[in-house]
SEMI-410863 format. One line per 3 residues: for each residue x negated, y negated, z of C-alpha. Coordinates in pm, 1 decimal. Layout:
REM SEMI-410863
X,Y,Z  ...
END
This chain:
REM SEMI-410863
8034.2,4117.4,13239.5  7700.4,4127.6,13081.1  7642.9,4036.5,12712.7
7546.9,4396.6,12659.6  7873.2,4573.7,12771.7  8107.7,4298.3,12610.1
7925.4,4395.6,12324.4  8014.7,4789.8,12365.9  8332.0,4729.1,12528.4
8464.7,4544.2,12182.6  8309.7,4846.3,11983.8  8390.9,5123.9,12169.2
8774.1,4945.7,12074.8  8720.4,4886.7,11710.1  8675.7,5283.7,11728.1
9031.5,5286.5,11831.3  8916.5,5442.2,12142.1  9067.5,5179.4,12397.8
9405.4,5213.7,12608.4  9623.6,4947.9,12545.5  9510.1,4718.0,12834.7
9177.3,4700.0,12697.1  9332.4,4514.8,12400.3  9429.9,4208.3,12643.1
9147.5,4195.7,12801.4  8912.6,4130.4,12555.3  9142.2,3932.9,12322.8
9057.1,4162.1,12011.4  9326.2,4100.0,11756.8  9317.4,4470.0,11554.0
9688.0,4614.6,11476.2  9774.3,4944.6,11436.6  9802.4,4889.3,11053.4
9448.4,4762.7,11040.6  9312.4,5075.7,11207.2  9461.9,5343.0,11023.1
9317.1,5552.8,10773.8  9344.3,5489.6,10400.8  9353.4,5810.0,10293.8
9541.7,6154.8,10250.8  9614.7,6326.3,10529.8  9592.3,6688.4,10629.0
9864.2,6959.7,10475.7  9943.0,7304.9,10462.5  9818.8,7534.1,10193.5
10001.6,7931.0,10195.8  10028.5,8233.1,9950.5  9744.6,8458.8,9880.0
9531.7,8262.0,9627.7  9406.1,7893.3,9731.6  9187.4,7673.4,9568.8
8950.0,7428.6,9741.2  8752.2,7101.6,9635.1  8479.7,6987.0,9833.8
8409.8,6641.4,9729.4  8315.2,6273.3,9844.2  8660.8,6066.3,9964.3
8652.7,5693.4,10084.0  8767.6,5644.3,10448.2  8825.1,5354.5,10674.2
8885.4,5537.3,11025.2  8697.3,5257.6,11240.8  8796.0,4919.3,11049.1
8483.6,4972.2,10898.3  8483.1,5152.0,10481.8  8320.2,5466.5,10478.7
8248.1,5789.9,10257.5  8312.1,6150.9,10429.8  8309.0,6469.0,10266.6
8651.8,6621.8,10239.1  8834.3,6920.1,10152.6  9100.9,6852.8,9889.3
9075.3,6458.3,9927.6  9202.4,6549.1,10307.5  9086.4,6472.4,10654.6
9194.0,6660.7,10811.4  9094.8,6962.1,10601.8  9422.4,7149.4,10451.7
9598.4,7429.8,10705.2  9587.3,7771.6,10549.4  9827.5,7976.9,10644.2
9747.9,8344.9,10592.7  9939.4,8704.5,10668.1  9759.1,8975.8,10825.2
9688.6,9248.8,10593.0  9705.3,9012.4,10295.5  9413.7,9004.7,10019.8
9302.8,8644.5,10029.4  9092.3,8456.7,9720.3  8987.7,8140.0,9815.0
8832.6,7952.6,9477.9  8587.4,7646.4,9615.9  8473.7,7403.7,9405.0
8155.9,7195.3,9487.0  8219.5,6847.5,9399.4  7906.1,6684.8,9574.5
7607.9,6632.6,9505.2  7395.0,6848.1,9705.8  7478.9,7258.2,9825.8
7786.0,7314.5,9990.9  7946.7,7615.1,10156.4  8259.4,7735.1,10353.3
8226.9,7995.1,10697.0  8544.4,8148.3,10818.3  8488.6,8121.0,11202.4
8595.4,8355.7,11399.7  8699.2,8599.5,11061.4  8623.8,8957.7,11068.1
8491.1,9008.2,10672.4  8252.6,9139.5,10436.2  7875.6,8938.7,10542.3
7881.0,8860.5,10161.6  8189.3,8666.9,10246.1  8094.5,8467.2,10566.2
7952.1,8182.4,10388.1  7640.3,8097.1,10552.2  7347.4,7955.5,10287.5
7043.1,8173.4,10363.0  7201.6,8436.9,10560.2  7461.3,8600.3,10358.2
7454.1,8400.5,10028.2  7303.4,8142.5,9838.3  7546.9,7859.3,9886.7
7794.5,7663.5,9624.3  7543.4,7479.2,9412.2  7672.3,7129.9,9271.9
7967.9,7125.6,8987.5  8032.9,7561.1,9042.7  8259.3,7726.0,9194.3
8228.0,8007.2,9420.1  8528.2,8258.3,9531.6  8597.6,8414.0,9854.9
8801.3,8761.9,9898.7  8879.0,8947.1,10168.1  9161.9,9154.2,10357.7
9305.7,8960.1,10666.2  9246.6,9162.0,10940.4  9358.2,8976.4,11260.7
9619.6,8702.8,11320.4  9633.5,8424.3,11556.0  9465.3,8034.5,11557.4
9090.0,8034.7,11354.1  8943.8,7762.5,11218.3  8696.7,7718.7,10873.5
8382.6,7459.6,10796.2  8077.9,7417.7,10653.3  7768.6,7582.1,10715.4
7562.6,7377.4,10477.4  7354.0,7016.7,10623.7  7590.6,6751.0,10842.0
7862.2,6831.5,10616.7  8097.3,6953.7,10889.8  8024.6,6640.2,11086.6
8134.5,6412.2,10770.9  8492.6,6600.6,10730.6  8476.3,6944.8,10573.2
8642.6,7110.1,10859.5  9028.7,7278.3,10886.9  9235.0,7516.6,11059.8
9362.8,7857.3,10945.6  9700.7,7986.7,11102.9  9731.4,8397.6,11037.5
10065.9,8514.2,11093.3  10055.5,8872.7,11267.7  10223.7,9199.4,11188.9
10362.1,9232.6,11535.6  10570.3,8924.9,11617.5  10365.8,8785.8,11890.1
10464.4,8869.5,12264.2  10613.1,8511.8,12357.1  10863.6,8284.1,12200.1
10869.4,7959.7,12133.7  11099.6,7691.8,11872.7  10831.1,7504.1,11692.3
10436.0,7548.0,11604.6  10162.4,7255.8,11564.3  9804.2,7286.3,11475.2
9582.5,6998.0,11743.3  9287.0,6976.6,11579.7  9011.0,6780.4,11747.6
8700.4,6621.4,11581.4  8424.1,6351.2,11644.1  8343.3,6152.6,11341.6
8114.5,5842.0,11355.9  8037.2,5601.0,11044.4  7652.3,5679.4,11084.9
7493.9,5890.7,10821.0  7458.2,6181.1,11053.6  7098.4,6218.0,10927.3
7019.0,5898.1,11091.5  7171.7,6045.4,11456.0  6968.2,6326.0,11415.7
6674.6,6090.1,11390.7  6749.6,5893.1,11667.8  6762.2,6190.4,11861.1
6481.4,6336.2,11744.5  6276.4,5926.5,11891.3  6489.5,6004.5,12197.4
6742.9,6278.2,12317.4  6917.0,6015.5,12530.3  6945.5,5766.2,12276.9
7332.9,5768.4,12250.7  7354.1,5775.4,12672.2  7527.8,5476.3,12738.8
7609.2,5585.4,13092.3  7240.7,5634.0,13213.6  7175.0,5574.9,13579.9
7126.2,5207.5,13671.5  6853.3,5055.1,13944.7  7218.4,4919.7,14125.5
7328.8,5337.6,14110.3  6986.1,5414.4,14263.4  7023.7,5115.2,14552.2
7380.0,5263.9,14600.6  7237.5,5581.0,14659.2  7010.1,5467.1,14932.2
7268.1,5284.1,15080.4  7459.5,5608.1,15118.6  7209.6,5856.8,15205.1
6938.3,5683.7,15302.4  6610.9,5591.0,15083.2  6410.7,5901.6,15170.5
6713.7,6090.7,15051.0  6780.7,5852.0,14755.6  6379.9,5917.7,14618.8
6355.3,6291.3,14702.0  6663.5,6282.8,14477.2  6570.7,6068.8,14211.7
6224.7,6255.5,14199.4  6365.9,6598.5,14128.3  6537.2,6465.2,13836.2
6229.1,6272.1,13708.9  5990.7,6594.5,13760.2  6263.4,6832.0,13538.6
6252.5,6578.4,13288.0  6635.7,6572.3,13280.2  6957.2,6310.7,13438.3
7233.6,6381.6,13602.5  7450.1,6222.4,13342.4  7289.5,6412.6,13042.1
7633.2,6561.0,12977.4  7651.5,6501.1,12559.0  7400.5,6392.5,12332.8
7590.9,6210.5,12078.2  7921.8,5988.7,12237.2  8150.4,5764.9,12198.9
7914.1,5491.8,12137.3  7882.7,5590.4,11794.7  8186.1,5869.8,11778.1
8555.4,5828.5,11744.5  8750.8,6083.1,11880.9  9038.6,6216.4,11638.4
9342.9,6452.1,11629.6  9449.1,6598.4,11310.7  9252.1,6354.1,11117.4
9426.1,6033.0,11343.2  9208.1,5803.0,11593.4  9401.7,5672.7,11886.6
9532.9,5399.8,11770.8  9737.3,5564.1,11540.9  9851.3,5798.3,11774.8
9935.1,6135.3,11579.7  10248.2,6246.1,11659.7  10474.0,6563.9,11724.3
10820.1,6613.9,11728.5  11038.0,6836.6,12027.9  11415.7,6874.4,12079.8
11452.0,6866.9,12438.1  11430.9,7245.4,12577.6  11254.4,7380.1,12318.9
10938.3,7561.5,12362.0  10680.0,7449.4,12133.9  10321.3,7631.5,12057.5
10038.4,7384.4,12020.0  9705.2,7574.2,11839.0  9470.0,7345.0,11991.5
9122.0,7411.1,11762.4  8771.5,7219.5,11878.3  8651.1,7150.4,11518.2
8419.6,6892.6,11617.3  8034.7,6855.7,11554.5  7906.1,6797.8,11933.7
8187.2,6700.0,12183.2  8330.6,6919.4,12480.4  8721.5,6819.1,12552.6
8928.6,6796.7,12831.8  9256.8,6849.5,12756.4  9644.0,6754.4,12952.5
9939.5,6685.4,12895.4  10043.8,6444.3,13171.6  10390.6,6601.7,13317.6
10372.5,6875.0,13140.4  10226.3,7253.8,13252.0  10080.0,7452.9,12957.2
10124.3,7809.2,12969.1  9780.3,7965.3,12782.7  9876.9,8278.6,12552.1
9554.2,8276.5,12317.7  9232.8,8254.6,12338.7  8970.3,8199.0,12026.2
9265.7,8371.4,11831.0  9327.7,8691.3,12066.1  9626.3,8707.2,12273.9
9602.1,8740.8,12645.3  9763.6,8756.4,12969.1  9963.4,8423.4,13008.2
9832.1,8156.8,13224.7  9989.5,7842.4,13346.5  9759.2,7575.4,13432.8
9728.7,7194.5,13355.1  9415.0,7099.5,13228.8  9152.3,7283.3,12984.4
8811.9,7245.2,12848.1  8734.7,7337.2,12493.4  8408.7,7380.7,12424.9
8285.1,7317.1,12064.3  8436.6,7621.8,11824.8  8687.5,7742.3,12044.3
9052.3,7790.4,12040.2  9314.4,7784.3,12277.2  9664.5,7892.2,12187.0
9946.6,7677.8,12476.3  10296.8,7694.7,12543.6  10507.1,7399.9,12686.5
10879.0,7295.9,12748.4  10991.1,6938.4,12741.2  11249.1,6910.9,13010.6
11285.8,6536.5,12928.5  11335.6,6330.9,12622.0  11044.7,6112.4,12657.1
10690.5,6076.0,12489.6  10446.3,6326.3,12669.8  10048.5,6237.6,12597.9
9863.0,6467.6,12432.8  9525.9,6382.2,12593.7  9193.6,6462.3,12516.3
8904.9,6329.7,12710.5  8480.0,6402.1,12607.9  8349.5,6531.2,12888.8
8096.0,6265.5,12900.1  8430.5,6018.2,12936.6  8291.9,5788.5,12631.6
8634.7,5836.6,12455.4  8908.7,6012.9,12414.1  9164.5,6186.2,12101.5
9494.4,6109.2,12143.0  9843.2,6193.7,12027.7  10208.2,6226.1,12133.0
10425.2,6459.2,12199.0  10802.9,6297.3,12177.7  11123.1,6336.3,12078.6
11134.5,6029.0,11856.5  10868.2,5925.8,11604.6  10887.1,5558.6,11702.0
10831.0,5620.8,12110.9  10490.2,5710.3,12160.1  10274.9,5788.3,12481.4
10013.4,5597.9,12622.2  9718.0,5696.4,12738.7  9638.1,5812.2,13083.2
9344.5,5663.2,13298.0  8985.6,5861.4,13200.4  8861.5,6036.1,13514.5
8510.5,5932.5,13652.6  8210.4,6007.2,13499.4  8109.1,6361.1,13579.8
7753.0,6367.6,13741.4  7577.8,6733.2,13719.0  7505.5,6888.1,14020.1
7145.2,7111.9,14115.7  7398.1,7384.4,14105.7  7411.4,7272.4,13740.7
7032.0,7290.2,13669.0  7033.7,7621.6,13812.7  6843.8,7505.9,14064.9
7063.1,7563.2,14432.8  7377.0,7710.4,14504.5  7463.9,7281.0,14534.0
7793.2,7209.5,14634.3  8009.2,7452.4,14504.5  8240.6,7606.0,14702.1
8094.2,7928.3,14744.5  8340.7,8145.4,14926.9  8296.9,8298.9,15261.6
7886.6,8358.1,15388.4  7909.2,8759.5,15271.4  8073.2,8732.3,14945.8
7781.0,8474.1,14879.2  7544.5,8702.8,15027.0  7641.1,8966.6,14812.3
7625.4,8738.6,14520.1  7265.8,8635.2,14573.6  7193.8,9011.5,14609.4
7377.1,9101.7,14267.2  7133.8,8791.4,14086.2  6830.4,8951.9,14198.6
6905.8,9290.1,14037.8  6965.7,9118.4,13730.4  6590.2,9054.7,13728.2
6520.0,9394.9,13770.7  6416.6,9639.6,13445.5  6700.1,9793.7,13455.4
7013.2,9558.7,13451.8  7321.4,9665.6,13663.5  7637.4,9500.7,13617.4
7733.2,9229.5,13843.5  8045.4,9343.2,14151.9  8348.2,9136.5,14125.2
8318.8,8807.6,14351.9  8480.3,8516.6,14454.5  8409.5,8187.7,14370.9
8090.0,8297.7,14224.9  8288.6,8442.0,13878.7  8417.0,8779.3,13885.0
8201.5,9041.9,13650.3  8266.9,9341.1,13500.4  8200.2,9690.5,13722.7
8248.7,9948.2,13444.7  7855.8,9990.8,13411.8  7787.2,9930.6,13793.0
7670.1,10310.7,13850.1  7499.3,10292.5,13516.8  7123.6,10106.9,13437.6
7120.5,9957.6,13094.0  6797.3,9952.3,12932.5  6647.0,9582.7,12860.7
6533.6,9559.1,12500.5  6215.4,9306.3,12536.1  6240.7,9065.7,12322.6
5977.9,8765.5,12168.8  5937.7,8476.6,12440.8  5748.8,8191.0,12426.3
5616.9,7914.9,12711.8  5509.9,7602.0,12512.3  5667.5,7241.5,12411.7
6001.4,7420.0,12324.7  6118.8,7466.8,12653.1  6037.3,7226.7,12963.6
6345.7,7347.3,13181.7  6371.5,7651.8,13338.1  6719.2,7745.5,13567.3
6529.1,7898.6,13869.0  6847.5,8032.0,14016.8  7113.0,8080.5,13749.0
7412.1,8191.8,13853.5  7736.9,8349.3,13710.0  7995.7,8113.1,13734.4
8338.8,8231.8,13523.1  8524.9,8079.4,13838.7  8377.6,7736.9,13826.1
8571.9,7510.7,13549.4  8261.2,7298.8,13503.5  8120.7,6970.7,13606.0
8423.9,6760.0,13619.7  8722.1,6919.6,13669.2  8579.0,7060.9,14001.0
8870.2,7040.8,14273.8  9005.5,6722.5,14050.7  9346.2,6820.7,14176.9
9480.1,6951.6,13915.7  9503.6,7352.3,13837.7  9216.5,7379.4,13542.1
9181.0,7738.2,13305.8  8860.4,7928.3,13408.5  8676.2,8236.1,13199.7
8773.0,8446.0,13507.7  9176.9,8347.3,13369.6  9136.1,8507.7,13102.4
9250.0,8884.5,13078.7  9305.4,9067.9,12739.2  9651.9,9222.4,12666.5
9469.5,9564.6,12601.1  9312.6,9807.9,12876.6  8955.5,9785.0,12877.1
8885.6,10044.7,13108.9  8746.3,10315.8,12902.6  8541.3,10096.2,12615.1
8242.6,10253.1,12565.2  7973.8,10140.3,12807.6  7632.8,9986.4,12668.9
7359.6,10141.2,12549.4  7106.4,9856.4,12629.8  7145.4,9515.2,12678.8
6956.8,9215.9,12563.1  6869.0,8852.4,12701.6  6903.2,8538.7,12546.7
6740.1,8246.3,12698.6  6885.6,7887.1,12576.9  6590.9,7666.3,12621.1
6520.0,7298.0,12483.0  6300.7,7011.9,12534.9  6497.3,6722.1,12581.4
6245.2,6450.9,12520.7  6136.7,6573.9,12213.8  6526.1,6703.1,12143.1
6382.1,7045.9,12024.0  6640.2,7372.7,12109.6  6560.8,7720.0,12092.1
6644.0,8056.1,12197.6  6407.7,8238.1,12418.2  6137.9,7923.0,12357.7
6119.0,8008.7,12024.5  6282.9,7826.9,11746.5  6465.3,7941.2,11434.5
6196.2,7918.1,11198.2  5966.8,8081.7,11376.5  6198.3,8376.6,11503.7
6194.0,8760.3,11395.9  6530.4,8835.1,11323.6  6749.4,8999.4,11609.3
6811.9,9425.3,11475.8  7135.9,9547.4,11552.8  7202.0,9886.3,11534.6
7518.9,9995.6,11363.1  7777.4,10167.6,11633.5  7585.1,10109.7,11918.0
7742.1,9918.9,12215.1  7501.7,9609.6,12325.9  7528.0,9394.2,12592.3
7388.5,9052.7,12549.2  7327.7,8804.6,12888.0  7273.1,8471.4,12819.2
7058.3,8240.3,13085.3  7120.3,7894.0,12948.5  6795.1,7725.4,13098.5
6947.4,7352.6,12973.3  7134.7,7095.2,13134.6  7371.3,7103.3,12831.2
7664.1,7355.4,12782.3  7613.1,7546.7,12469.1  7908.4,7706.7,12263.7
7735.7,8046.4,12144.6  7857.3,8195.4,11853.1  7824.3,8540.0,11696.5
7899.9,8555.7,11342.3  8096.9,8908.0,11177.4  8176.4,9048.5,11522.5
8355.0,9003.4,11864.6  8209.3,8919.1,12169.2  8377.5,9066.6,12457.5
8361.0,8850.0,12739.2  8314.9,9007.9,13086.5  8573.6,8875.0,13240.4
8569.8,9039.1,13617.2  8718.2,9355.6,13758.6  8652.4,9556.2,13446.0
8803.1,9296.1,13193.5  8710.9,9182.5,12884.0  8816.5,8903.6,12696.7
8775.5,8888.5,12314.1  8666.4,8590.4,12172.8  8414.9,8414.3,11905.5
8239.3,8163.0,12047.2  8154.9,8217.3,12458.4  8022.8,7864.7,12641.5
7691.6,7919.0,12894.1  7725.1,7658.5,13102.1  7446.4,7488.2,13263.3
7203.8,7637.4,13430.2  7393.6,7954.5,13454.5  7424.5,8330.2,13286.3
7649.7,8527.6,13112.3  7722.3,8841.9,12966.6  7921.1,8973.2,12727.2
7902.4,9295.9,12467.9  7923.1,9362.7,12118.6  8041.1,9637.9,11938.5
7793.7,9677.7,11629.0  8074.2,9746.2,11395.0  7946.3,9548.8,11061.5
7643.2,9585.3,10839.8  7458.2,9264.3,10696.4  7293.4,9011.8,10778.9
7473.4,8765.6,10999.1  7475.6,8398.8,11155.8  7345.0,8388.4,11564.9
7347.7,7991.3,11693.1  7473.2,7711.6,11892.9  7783.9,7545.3,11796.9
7642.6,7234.3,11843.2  7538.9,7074.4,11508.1  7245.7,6908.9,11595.7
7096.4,7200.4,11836.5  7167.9,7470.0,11501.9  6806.6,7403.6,11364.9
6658.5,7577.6,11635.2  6899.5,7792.6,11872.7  6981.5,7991.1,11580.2
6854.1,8345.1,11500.4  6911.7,8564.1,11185.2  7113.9,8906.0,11306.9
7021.6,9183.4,11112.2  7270.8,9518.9,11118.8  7076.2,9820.9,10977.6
END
């Protein structure tokens, strides 16, 4: 082993990232004891009236001292636990030094209330205190942070539980909250300025000269180049899969690293609900639980149609509500791996707080396809010759002025026929060609049947958009009265994001119309996913055969489109962006509802 990867390997484990075999193989000497954190852990607040302190707390998560910004003195943030149809005041105190703020993801309130610093209030200046109120109006698994700076990458980040009405349509015996988060000891002004030198800076799984002479052994060298050379001329890799990983990030659960291993408790045959939130900054998570299947029942807060599968993504801002049974009284792994497969959160599942799991093997490193770049159909499985047909003849309408809805298909991602007989006007909106976009997804497809790069045929039964049916008919919603497109665009050397080639300062505002229907389609010409995120209102995924999901934050995967539609049902000014923290500065756009 080079000096180099000894070098990361022995870092990567300080992070408490390693499997237990790692630890005799490179002779580090770091106990459990020496790894955990020295600080309060996470709790549960409940009632009606809450009071929050956002100040600076010393933390040693890494075996390395540190200062995050916490909620409460917690990291975890406090759980708040909320009733529907409760009036909630929520008194935060800013303990720092510079603005802070709170958002309520996923919350239906007043735009006054959403906490977002230059959209719909000022921001919690230094040593006040500013107070929330609203009426709960939902139930299920949300999450809150801040919307001020990095300050949701350094710790101020929590879940909220909202207990419905309506008992819930499933049972189960006991209830945890799995959050996931990425924290890193760098000041996360500094990764945003390595980024900014280069986009690939935290890569450590770029392509090597021995992948390229492995390639050519394989396929030939004529092959090998031509491939090689497409990459080069799109300015992108086919490992670009996160920009910020587990060289510098840990990955936690609940506040714990791996090492420590959080932990939750089952009585064989009980059911137990697991509220797994993605409260992290930039990572995508796969998640499994090794010998156990998981039974989805919400999603992004909303119940749905119950699906069994074994493996999920959760993309940045999401929320997925699971089910699962213990048959056994052993120590099942709560498991989740970054997509990139730099790391991994951890924690157990078990029947006895002193036998914990162990970590299962990571699965290869994903490598993007041209499928993924939006450039061919690639490998995908793509269903029988006329259902593809059919496909490709759907994607050309949608470049037509007047959009019709996408047929159901196949393997291509089943979409929505209530509008098929009827065009939706196109709203034009501001574009720009220029140094903010230098990738462009020729052929963008819509893929709510393709899991992602990754867990593609992996051989294990993996939760797709096209799962994912509401509880409620959606047959007679109103249909749209015009639809707009949203173009995710970037510039990867120069780590510059936008929305339609234009960035956030530069942007009009988007106009909303109050009680009009709108359909938005995003075309995500990156190489990145991007969790999308409308602030004040639902997005109703199109889901296939006249089904929409409802959900807060919708992930555009690479090099592919997507629709979903909005019911204009809240005045204000709201929040429009990426989920990812470091992409917010640009693919971001002021919503205006007049």
């Amino acid at each position: 082993m080079s000096a180099n990867k000894t070098q990361i390997s022995r870092r990567v484990f300080v992070k408490g990232l390693a499997a237990a075999s790692v630890v005799a193989a490179t002779a580090i000497n770091l106990s459990a004891k020496e790894t955990k954190k020295e600080f309060d852990k996470g709790s549960v607040l409940s009632g009606k009236t809450f009071n929050l302190s956002i100040g600076y707390t010393a933390v040693n998560i890494t075996g390395t001292p540190a200062i995050a910004t916490t909620i409460n003195g917690k990291l975890h943030a406090p759980t708040l636990k909320w009733k529907e149809g409760d009036d909630i005041t929520i008194n935060v105190t800013n303990n720092l030094s510079e603005d802070a703020s709170i958002h309520w993801h996923g919350i239906i309130i007043p735009t006054h209330m959403d906490g977002v610093p230059g959209i719909s209030f000022d921001g919690i200046k230094p040593g006040t205190t500013f107070t929330y109120k609203f009426k709960v109006k939902q139930s299920g698994t949300f999450w809150y942070h801040s919307h001020s700076g990095f300050q949701e990458q350094t710790g101020v980040h929590g879940a909220i539980v909202i207990e419905p009405k309506v008992k819930d349509p499933y049972d189960y015996d006991a209830d945890f909250v799995v959050a996931l988060s990425d924290w890193s000891d760098e000041n996360p002004k500094s990764i945003y300025r390595k980024l900014k030198v280069a986009g690939d800076y935290y890569n450590i799984k770029q392509r090597t000269i021995g992948d390229f002479f492995s390639e050519v052994k394989k396929d030939g060298f004529v092959n090998a180049f031509d491939k090689r050379k497409m990459w080069n001329k799109m300015d992108m890799g086919d490992r670009d899969l996160s920009d910020v990983t587990g060289y510098t990030y840990t990955f936690l659960m609940n506040g714990d690293n791996p090492a420590t291993n959080w932990k939750a408790l089952f009585k064989k045959g009980q059911k137990i609900r697991l509220r797994f939130i993605n409260s992290s900054a930039m990572t995508f998570f796969d998640v499994r639980i090794p010998g156990l299947q998981m039974r989805v029942v919400a999603a992004d807060g909303n119940n749905i149609h119950p699906v069994d599968i074994e493996e999920f993504r959760i993309g940045v801002a999401e929320t997925y509500d699971v089910i699962v049974e213990p048959k056994e009284n052993k120590a099942y792994p709560i498991f989740a791996q970054s997509i990139d497969r730099t790391g991994y959160a951890l924690g157990s599942l078990t029947y006895d707080k002193n036998i914990l799991a162990s970590a299962p093997q990571m699965d290869p490193l994903p490598i993007l396809s041209m499928t993924d770049m939006g450039r061919s159909m690639g490998n995908m499985n793509m269903g029988n010759s006329k259902q593809s047909m059919k496909t490709n003849s759907m994607n050309k309408m949608q470049q037509s002025p007047m959009l019709k809805t996408q047929k159901s298909g196949t393997n291509m991602g089943k979409m929505s026929n209530s509008s098929m007989n009827q065009a939706i006007p196109i709203t034009p909106l501001e574009h720009a060609d220029g140094p903010q976009s230098t990738m462009k997804a020729q052929n963008p497809q819509y893929r709510l049947d393709d899991p992602g790069v990754g867990l593609r045929n992996n051989g294990r039964k993996v939760l797709k958009y096209s799962d994912l049916k509401s509880l409620r008919s959606t047959a007679n919603d109103k249909k749209p009265d015009r639809e707009i497109v949203l173009h995710l665009t970037g510039n990867m050397e120069r780590y510059m994001w936008s929305i339609n080639g234009i960035a956030y300062p530069d942007a009009k505002p988007l106009v909303f119309n109050y009680g009009e229907r709108l359909r938005v389609t995003y075309v995500n010409d990156t190489m990145m996913n991007h969790p999308m995120h409308l602030h004040g209102m639902w997005s109703d995924l199109e889901s296939g055969d006249n089904q929409f999901v409802r959900k807060h934050t919708v992930i555009v995967q690479p090099g592919s489109k997507i629709s979903m539609q909005v019911t204009v049902d809240a005045r204000g000014s709201w929040a429009y962006h990426c989920h990812l923290l470091y992409h917010m500065a640009g693919m971001f756009r002021k919503v205006v509802v007049a």
